[in-house]
C-alpha positions in Angstrom: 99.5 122.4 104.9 98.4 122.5 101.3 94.7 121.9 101.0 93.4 119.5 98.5 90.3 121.8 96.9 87.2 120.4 96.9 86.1 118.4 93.8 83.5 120.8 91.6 82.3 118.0 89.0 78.9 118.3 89.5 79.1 122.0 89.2 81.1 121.6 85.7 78.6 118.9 84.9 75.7 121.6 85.6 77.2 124.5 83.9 74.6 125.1 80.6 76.8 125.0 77.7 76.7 128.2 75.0 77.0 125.5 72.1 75.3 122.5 71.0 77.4 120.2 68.1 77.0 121.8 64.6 76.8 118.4 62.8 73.3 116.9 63.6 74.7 113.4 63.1 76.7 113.8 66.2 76.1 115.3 69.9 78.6 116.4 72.0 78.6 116.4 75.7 80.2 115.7 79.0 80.4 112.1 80.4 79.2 110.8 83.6 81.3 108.3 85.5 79.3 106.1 84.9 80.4 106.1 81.4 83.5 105.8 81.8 84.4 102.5 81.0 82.8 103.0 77.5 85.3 105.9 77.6 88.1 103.4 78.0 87.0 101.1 75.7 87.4 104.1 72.7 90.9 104.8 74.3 92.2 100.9 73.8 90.8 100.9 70.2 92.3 104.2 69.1 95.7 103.2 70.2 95.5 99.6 69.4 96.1 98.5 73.1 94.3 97.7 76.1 95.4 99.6 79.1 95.2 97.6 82.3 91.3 98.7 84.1 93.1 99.7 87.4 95.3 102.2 85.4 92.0 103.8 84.3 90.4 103.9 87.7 93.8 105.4 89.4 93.7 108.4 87.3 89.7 108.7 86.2 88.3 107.9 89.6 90.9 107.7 92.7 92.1 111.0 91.7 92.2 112.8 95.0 92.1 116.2 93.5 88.7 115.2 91.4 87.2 113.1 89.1 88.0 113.3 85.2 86.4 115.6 83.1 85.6 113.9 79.8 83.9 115.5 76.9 82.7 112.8 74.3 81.3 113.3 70.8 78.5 110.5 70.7 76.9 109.1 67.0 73.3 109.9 67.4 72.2 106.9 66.0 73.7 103.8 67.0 74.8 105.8 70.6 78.3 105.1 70.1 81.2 106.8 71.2 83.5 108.2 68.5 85.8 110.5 70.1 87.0 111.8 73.4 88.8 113.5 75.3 89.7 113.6 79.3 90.9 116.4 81.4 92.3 115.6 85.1 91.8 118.2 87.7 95.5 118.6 89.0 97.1 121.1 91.2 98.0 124.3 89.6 98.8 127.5 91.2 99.8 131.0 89.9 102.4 132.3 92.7 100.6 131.9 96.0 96.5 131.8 93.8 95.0 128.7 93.4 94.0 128.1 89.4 91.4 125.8 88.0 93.9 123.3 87.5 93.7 120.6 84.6 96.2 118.0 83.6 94.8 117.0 79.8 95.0 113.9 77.9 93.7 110.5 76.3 92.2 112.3 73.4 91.1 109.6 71.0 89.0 109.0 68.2 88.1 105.8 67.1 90.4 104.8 64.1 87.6 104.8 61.3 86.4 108.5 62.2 89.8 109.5 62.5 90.8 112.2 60.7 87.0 113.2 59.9 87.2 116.6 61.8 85.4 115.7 64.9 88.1 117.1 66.8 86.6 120.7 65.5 83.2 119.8 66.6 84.2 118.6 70.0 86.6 121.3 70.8 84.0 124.3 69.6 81.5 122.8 72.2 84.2 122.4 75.4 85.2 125.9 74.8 81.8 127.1 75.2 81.6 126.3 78.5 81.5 128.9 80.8 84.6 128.1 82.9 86.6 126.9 79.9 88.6 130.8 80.2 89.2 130.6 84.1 91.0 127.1 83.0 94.5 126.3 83.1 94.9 123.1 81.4 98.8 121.6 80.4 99.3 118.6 78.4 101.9 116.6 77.0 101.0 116.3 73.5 102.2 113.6 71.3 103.1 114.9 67.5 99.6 113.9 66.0 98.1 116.2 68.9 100.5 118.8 68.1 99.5 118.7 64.4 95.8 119.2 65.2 96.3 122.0 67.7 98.4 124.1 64.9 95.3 123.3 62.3 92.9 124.8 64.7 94.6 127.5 64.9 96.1 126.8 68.9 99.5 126.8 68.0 100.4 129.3 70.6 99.9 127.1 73.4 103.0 125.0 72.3 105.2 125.6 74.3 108.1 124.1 72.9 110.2 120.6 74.0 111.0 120.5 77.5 114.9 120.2 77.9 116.4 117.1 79.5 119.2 115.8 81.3 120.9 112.4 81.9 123.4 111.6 84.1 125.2 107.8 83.5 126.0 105.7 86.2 126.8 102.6 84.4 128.6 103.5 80.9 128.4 100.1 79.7 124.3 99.3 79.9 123.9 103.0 78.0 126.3 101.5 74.9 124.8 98.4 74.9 121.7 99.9 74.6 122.7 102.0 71.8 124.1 98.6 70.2 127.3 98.5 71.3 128.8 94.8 71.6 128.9 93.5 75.1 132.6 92.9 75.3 133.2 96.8 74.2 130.7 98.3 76.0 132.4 96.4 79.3 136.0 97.7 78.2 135.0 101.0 77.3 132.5 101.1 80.8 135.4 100.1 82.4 137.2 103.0 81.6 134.3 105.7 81.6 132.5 104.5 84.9 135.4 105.7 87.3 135.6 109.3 85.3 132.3 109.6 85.5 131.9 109.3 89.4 134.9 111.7 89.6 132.7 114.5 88.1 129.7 113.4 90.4 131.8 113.4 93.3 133.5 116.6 92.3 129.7 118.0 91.7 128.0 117.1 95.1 131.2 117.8 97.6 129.4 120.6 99.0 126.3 117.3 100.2 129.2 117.1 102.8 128.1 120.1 104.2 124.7 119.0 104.8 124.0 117.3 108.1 120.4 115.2 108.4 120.3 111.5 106.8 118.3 109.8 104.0 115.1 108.1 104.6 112.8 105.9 102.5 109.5 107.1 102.9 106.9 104.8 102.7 103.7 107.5 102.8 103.9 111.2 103.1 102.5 113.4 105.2 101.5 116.8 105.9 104.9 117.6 107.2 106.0 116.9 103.5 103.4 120.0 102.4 105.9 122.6 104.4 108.9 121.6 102.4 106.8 121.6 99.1 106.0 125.3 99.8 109.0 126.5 100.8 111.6 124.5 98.0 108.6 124.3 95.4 106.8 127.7 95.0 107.5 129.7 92.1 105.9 133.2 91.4 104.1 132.1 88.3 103.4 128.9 87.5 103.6 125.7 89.7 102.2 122.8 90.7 101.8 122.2 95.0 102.0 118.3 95.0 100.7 118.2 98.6 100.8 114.5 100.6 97.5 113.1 99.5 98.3 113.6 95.7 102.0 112.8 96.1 100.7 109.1 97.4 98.1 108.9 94.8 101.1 110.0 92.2 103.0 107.8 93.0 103.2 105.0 95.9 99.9 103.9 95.2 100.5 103.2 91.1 99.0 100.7 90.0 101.2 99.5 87.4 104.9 101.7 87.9 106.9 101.2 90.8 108.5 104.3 92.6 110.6 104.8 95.7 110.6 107.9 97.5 113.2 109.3 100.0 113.8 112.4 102.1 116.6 114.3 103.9 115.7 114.9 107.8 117.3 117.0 110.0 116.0 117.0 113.8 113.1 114.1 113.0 111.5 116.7 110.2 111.5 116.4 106.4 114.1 119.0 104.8 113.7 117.8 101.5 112.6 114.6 99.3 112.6 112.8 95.8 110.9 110.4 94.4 112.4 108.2 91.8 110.6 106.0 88.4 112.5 102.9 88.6 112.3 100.6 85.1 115.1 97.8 84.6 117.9 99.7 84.1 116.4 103.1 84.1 115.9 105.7 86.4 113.7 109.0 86.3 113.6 111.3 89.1 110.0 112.5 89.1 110.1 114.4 91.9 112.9 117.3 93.6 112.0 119.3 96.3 114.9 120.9 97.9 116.2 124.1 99.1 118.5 125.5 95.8 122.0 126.6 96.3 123.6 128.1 98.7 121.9 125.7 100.8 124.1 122.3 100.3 120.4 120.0 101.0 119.7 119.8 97.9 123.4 118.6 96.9 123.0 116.0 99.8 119.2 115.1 98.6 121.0 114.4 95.4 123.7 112.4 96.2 121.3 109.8 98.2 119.1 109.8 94.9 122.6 108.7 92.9 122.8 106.1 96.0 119.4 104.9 95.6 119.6 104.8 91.7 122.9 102.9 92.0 121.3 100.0 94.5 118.6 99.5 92.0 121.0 98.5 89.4 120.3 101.3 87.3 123.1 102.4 84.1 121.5 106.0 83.9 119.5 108.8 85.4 117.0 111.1 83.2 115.2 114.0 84.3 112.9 117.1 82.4 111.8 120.5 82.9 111.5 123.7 82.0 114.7 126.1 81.4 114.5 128.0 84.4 114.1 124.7 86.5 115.9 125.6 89.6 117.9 122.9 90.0 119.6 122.4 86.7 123.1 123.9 87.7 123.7 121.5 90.7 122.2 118.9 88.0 124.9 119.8 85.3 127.5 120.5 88.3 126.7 116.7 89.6 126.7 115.3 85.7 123.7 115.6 84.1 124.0 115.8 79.8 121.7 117.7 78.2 119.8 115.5 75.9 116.0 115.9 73.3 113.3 114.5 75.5 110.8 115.3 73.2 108.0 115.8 75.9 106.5 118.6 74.9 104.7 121.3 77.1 101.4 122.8 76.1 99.7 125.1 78.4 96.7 127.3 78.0 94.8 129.8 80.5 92.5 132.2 78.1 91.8 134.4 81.3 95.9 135.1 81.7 96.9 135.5 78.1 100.7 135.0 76.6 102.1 134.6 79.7 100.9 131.2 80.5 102.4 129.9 76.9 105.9 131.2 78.2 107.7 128.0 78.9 110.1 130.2 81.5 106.9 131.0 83.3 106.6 127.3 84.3 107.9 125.4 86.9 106.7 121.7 86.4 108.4 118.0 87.4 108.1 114.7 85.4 104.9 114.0 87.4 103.3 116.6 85.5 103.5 115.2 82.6 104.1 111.0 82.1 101.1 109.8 84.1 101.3 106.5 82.5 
């Protein structure tokens, strides 16, 4: 069983800080939950839409690993928020060590004091805070983020883009998409469609091998934690989704729908995956499966094509790091490389360089669109 560590927010909260904001115009300081809505207001404004309330309270709040950790830099006279900041505690572990885990994001300045240097002031006061070393935070930075990480002088935690594959299932939806006509894209699916289930087939035979069946699951359970440890781990860095956080992740999303299944053998899970399905896309967020020799994780595969294929899906994407485990069978079973441009940042001051090596990293799509 993977234990879901207790949530240290007060303590965080209580920590005395070694800075106070340099500009007297502005304080910075750490939010309660009670605040959070204001939080969420700045959010909407500074990206010029309003984000459904039950998103916010899914990943603020119901967060079974803890409540958000949001810094804020407040106008001292009119009490208004101007910028923030939120960091989600999420489970990180170096080999078989539990980390101070943090999953950052919805950093956001309201659009008349963007651009002002409040980010300066609010990140000298977060880092003064005596844990800030012992954490290890990853992001998914968007290019403006990136920009103002390099300026401050951070640009050693960028990781670099995460590489991607896609397999197709339906060639015709990926060329209309890209503007083919309807009529060609038919034709020319037509032909491609059959070729490319060839190289699929040709990819998974050894799923064959594999006896067990595929399963929906509907909620996981601790059971799930044992094949999470012994498919998942990773001497350096990883992320232990165990069963509370993998339902909170995922079957109970507010706004995206996902469909998880497993391979059992004997009655027990032997593997799963868990699938983002959009329209006509597909993302495989999660993979947790026994790597090759073993043919499971060929067989888990093969019943993720079948589920992608029921949902009326033209293509498959997926991204990791380089040394993802899994990428051979992925290229094996069809899987183009393609620019993702989901970018990895990651920062632990207590570890040093090795934490901003992306090879050190083994990380899902879950640990990064949380959208």
């Amino acid at each position: 069983m993977i234990p879901t560590p207790k949530d240290m927010f007060e303590a965080w909260l209580a920590e005395p800080l070694g800075r106070e904001c340099e500009d007297p115009r502005f304080d910075v300081r750490r939010a309660r939950p009670e605040e959070f809505e204001r939080i969420w207001d700045v959010v909407d404004a500074a990206f010029g839409t309003q984000r459904p309330r039950a998103a916010y309270e899914w990943m603020y709040r119901a967060n079974p690993t803890g409540l958000a950790r949001c810094w804020i830099l407040e106008e001292r006279a009119s009490g208004r928020i101007l910028k923030t900041g939120a960091e989600y505690p999420w489970p990180i572990w170096y080999g078989d060590r539990v980390e101070r885990g943090l999953l950052a994001g919805d950093a956001a300045t309201l659009p008349e004091w963007q651009r002002k240097g409040l980010s300066a002031l609010r990140r000298t006061v977060r880092r003064s805070h005596p844990w800030y070393p012992t954490f290890c935070t990853i992001a998914g930075p968007n290019e403006g983020s990136r920009v103002v990480s390099a300026k401050a002088g951070d640009a050693d935690s960028l990781t670099g883009d995460l590489p991607g594959g896609v397999a197709v299932l339906r060639a015709s939806g990926v060329l209309e998409r890209v503007g083919a006509p309807g009529p060609v894209a038919a034709v020319l699916g037509a032909l491609a469609d059959p070729l490319l289930g060839a190289q699929r087939a040709l990819g998974l035979r050894r799923a064959r091998r594999a006896p067990g069946r595929i399963e929906s699951v509907h909620r996981f359970d601790t059971a799930y934690d044992e094949v999470t440890l012994r498919t998942m781990s990773w001497p350096k860095y990883w992320c232990p989704h165990n069963a509370d956080f993998l339902n909170w992740r995922y079957l109970d999303h507010p706004l995206e729908r996902y469909e998880a299944i497993a391979l059992v053998e004997d009655e027990r899970p032997v593997g799963y995956a868990v699938l983002r399905i959009a329209g006509r896309e597909a993302g495989l967020a999660e993979f947790a499966a026994e790597a090759s020799p073993s043919p499971r994780a060929a067989r888990l595969l093969a019943g993720v094509f079948e589920r992608v294929r029921e949902a009326g899906c033209a293509h498959l994407s997926f991204f990791s790091t380089n040394v993802w485990r899994h990428w051979p069978l992925f290229r094996r079973a069809g899987f183009l490389p393609y620019r993702t441009r989901n970018h990895l940042e990651a920062t632990h001051r207590e570890a040093g360089a090795v934490a901003q090596d992306m090879r050190a990293w083994q990380i899902t799509p879950g640990d990064r669109d949380y959208h």
